[in-house]
C-alpha positions as CSV (number, residue, x, y, z in Angstrom):
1,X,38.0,-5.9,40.9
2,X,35.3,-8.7,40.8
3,X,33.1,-6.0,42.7
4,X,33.4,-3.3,40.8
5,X,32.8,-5.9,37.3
6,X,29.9,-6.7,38.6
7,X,28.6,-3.0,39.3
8,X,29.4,-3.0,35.5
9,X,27.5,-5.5,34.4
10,X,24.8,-5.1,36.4
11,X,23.8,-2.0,34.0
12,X,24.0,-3.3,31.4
13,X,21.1,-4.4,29.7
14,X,22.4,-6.9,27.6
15,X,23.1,-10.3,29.1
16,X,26.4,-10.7,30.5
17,X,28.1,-13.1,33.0
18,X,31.5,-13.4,35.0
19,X,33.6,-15.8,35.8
20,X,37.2,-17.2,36.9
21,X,38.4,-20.3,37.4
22,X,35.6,-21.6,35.0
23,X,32.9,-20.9,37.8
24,X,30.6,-18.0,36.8
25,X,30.6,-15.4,39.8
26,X,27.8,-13.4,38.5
27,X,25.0,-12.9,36.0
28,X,23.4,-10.1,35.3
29,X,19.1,-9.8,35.5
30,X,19.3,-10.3,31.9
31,X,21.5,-13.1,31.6
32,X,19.2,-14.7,34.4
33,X,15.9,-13.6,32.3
34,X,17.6,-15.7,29.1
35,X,18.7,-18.5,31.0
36,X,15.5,-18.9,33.1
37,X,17.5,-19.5,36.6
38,X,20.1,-17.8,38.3
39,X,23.3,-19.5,37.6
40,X,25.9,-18.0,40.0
41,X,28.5,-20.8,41.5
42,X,27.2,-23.0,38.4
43,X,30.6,-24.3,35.8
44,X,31.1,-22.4,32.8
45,X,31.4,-25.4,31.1
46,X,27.9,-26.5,32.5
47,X,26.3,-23.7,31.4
48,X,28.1,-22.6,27.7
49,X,29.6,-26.1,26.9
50,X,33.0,-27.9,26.8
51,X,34.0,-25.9,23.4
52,X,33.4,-22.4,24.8
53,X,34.7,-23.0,28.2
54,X,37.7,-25.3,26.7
55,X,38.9,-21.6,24.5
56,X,41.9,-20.3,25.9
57,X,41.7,-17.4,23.6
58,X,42.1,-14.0,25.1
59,X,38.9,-12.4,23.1
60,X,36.5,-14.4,20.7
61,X,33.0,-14.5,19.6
62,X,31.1,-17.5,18.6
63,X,27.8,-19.4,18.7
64,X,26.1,-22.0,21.0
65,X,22.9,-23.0,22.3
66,X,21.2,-22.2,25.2
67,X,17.3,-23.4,27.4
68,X,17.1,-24.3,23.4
69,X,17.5,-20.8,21.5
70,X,20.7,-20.0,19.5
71,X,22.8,-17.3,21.3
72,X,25.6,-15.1,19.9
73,X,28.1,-15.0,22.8
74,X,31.7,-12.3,23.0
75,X,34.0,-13.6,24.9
76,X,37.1,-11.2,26.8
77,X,39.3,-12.5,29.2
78,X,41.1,-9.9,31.3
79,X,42.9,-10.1,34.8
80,X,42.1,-14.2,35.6
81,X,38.2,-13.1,34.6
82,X,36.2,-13.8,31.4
83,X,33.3,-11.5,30.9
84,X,30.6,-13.4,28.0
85,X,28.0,-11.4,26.5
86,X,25.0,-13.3,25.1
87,X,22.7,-11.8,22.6
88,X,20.0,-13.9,21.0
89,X,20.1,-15.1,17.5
90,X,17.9,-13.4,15.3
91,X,15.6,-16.0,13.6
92,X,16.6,-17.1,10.4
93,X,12.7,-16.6,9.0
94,X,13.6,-12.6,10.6
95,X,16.9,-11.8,8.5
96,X,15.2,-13.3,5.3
97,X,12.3,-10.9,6.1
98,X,14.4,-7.9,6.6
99,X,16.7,-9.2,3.4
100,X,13.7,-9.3,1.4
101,X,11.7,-5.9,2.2
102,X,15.1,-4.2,2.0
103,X,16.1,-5.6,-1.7
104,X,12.2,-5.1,-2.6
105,X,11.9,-1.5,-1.7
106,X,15.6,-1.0,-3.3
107,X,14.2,-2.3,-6.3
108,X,10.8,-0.8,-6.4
109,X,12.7,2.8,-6.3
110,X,15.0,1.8,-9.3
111,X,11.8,1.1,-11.3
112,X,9.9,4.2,-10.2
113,X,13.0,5.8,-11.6
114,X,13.2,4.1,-14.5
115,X,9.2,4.4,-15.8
116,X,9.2,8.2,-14.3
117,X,12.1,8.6,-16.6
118,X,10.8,6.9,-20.0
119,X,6.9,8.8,-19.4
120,X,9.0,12.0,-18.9
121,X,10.8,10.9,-23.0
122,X,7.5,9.8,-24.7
123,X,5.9,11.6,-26.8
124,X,2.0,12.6,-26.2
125,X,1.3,10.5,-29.8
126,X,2.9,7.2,-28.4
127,X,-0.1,6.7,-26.5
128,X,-0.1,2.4,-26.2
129,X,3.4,2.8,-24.3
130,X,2.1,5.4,-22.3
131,X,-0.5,2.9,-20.9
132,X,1.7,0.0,-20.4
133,X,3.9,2.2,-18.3
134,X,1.1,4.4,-16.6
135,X,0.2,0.6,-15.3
136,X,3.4,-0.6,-14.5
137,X,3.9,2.5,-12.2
138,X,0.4,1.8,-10.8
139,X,0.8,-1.7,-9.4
140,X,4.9,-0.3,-8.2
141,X,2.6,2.1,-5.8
142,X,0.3,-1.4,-5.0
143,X,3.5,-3.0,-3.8
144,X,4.5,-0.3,-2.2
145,X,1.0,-0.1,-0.3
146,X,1.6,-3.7,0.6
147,X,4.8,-3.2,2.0
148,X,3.7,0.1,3.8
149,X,1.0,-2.5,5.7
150,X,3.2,-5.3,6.0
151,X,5.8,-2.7,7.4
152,X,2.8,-1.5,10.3
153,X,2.1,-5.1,11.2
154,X,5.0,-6.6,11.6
155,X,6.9,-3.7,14.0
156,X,3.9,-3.4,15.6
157,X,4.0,-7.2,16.7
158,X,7.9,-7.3,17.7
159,X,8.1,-3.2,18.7
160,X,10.1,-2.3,16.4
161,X,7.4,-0.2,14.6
162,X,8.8,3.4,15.2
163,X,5.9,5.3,16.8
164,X,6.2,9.3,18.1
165,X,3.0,10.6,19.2
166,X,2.7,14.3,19.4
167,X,-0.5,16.6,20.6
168,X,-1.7,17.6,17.0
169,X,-5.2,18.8,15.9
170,X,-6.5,15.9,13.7
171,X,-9.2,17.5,12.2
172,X,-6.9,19.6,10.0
173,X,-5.4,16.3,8.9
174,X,-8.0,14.8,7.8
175,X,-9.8,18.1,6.2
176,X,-6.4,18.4,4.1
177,X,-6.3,14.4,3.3
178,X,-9.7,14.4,2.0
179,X,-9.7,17.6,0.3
180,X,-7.1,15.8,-1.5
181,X,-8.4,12.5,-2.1
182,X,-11.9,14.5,-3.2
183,X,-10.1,16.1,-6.4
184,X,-7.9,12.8,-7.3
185,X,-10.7,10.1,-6.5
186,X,-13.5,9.8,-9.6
187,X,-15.4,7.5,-6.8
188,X,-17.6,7.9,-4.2
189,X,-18.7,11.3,-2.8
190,X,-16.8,11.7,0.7
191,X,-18.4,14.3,3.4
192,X,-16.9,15.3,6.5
193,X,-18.3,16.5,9.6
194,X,-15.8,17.2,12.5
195,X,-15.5,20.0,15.0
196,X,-13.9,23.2,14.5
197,X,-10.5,21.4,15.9
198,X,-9.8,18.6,17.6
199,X,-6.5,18.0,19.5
200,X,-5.3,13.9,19.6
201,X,-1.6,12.1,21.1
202,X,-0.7,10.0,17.8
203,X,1.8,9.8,15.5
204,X,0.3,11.8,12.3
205,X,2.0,9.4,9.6
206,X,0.8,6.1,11.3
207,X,-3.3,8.2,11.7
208,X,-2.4,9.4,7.7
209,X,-2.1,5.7,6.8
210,X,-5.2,4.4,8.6
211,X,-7.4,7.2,7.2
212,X,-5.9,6.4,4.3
213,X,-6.7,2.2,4.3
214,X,-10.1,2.6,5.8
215,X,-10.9,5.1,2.3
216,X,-9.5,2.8,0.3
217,X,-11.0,-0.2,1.5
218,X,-14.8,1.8,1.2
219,X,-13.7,2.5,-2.4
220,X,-12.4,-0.6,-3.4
221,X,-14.9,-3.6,-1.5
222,X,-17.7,-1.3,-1.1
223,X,-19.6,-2.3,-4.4
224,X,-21.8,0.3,-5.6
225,X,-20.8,2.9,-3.0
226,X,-22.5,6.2,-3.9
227,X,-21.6,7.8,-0.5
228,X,-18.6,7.8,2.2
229,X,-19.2,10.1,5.0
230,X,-16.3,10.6,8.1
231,X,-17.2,11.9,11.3
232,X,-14.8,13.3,14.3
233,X,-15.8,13.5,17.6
234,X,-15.0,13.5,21.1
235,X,-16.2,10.7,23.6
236,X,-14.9,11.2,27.0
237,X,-11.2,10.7,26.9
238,X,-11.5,9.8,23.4
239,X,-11.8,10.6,20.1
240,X,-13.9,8.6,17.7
241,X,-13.2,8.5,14.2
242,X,-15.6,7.1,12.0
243,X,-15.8,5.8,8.4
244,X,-19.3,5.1,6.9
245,X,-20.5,3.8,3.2
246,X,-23.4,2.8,1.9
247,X,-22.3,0.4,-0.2
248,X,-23.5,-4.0,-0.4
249,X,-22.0,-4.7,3.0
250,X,-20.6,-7.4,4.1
251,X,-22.5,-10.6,4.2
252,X,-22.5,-12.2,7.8
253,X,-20.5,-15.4,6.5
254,X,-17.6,-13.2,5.8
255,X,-17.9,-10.1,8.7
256,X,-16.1,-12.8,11.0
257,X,-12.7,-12.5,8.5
258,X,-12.7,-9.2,7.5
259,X,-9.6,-8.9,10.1
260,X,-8.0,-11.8,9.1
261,X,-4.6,-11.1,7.2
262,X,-4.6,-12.7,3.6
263,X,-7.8,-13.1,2.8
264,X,-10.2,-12.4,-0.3
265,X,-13.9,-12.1,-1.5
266,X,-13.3,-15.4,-3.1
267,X,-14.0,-14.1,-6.8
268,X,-10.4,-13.9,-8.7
269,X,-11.4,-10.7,-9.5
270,X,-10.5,-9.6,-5.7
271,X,-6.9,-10.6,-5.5
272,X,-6.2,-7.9,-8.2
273,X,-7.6,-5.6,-4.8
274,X,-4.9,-6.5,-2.9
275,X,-3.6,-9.0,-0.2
276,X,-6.4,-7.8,2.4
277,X,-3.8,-6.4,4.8
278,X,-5.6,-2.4,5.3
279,X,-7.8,-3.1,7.9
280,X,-5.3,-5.2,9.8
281,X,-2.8,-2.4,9.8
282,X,-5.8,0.0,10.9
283,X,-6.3,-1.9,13.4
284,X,-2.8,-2.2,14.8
285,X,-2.4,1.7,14.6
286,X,-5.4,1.8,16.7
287,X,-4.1,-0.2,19.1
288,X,-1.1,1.7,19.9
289,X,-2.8,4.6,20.0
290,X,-4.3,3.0,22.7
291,X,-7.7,2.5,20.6
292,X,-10.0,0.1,19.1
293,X,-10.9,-0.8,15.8
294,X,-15.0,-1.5,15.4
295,X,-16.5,-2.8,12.1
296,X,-19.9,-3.1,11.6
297,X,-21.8,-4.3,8.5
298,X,-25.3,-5.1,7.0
299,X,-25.7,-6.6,3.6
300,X,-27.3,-4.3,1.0
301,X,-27.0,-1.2,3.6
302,X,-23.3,-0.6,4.4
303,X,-20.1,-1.2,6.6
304,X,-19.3,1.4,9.2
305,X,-15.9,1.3,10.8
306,X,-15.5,3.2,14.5
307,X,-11.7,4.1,15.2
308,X,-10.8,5.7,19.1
309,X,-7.5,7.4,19.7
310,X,-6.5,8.8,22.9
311,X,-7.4,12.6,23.3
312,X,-4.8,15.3,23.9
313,X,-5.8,16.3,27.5
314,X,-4.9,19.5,28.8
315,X,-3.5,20.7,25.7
316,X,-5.8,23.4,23.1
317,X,-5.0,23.5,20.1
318,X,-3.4,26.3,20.0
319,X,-0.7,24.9,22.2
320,X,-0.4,21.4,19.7
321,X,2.2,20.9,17.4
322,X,1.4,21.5,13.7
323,X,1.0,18.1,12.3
324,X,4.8,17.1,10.4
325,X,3.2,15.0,7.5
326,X,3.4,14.8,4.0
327,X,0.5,15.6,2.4
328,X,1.8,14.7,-1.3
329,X,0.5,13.3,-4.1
330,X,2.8,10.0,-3.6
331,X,1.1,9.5,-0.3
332,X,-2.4,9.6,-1.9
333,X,-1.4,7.2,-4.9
334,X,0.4,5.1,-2.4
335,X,-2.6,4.4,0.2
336,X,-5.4,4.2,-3.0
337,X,-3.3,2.9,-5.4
338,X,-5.4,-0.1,-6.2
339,X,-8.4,2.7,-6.6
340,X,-7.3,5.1,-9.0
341,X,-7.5,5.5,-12.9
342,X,-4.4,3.9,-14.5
343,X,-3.7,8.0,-15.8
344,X,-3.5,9.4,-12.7
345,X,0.3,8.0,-12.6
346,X,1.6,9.6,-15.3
347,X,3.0,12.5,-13.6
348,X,2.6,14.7,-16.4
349,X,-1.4,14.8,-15.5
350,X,-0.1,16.1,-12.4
351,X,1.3,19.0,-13.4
């Protein structure tokens, strides 16, 4: 019985440990991996404490501390054994993030709702409350942005960012996301110059949202921009996306913390841009693509930005997938929603 327990056990991947007589018999690689040692023939008192070995409860669950991190720990006592699981504690600072982007996205749907609803009842004539709402809805897409780069960032640092590359020509992504942005963007002129096709590994809604951040931030920082041009091209096993302007540049105090998270121009005028997070979350998509981000930048000439992703070897395009994105107006307005006239979110100018 012990034997075949610790068989069990041994697959799991959660960590687990055995024991009878309050001695543990047997801990799993995980258990060992949380614990830091092996702690087979060690007292379960020892290890767990005088309150958790002390339970003469058949089944429980509790809380305790172990090598200094809070564990959950589930308890079942069956035939003279006890089997504990331990799962770490997830970090208070954790749950109040997931808390928070949960009710804030909750929220920021009721208001879309709401203003979609009241712009839909106005009449052309009540043209002062069709502003005020035609800007509320504007800076809901802004947060919504935010959160969108916030949401990249964050799984990307703990893996929990869900990523499904797929062979897909990226050159028909980025002629449609363009063609797009061309008829809503009054900005800059925006050329592209790619192959005939061009097939990548990525996930198309992560490469959507970093074409999407490095236009906006050429838009938005670039100050008087006349020109973005993006280029596609292969590089031995890689494909290198780029993103020029020819707007003021960057000057060289600042180049060094364009990649830093939170951080502005310094005028007050630029924290109505945004929280500076687009180029960070470029640069994480990069980077599990297997890429690089590369930002270059001369004051009073332009900034050029050099993206690689990992090309589809052995695959044509004919054989890739066609790319599952949505190529809506919502994802436009969401990725350059701090670059767009107020007007364009009505919806009724959409029509």
């Amino acid at each position: 019985m012990i034997q075949l327990s610790a068989e069990v056990l041994a697959l799991s991947g959660e960590p687990a440990l055995l024991a009878r007589g309050g001695k543990i018999l047997y801990a799993n690689d995980a258990a060992g991996a949380l614990l830091g040692r092996d702690v087979r023939d060690e007292s379960l008192e020892k290890i767990l404490g005088p309150a958790v070995a002390g339970m003469q409860a058949p089944a429980f669950v509790g809380e305790t501390e172990l090598s200094g991190k809070r564990v959950l720990l589930r308890v079942r006592s069956m035939e003279g054994m006890r089997v504990v699981f331990l799962s770490p504690c997830v970090s208070a600072r954790q749950l109040l993030g997931d808390a928070f982007f949960y009710a804030l996205r909750n929220e920021l749907m009721q208001l879309g709702v709401c203003v979609s609803l009241l712009q839909n009842r106005l009449r052309p004539e009540d043209t002062g409350a069709l502003r005020a709402l035609c800007s509320i809805s504007q800076s809901l897409y802004r947060v919504n942005r935010t959160l969108q780069n916030l949401t990249i960032i964050r799984g990307a640092e703990d893996a929990s960012l869900p990523f499904q590359p797929q062979a897909f020509d990226l050159v028909g992504l980025l002629r449609d996301l363009i063609d797009t942005v061309r008829v809503m963007t009054p900005g800059p002129e925006i050329g592209f110059s790619a192959p005939g096709s061009l097939s990548v590994l990525g996930d198309t809604g992560l490469l959507q949202n970093l074409a999407l951040n490095l236009l906006s931030n050429c838009i938005l920082h670039a100050g008087g921009c006349t020109r973005i041009r993006v280029t596609l091209r292969s590089a031995g096993e890689q494909a290198i996306l780029s993103v020029d302007d020819d707007g003021c540049g960057i000057p060289s105090d600042r180049l060094h913390t364009v990649l830093e998270r939170y951080r502005f121009g310094g005028a007050l005028t630029d924290l109505q841009r945004g929280p500076g997070l687009g180029l960070t979350a470029a640069r994480e998509v990069a980077r599990l693509h297997g890429g690089t981000l590369l930002l270059e930048s001369r004051e009073g000439i332009g900034t050029a930005v050099r993206v690689s992703l990992s090309l589809a070897r052995g695959i044509s395009t004919l054989q890739a997938a066609v790319p599952q994105y949505e190529q809506s107006d919502d994802t436009i307005l969401t990725g350059l929603a701090s670059c767009l006239p107020p007007e364009l979110f009505d919806p009724r100018a959409r029509e």
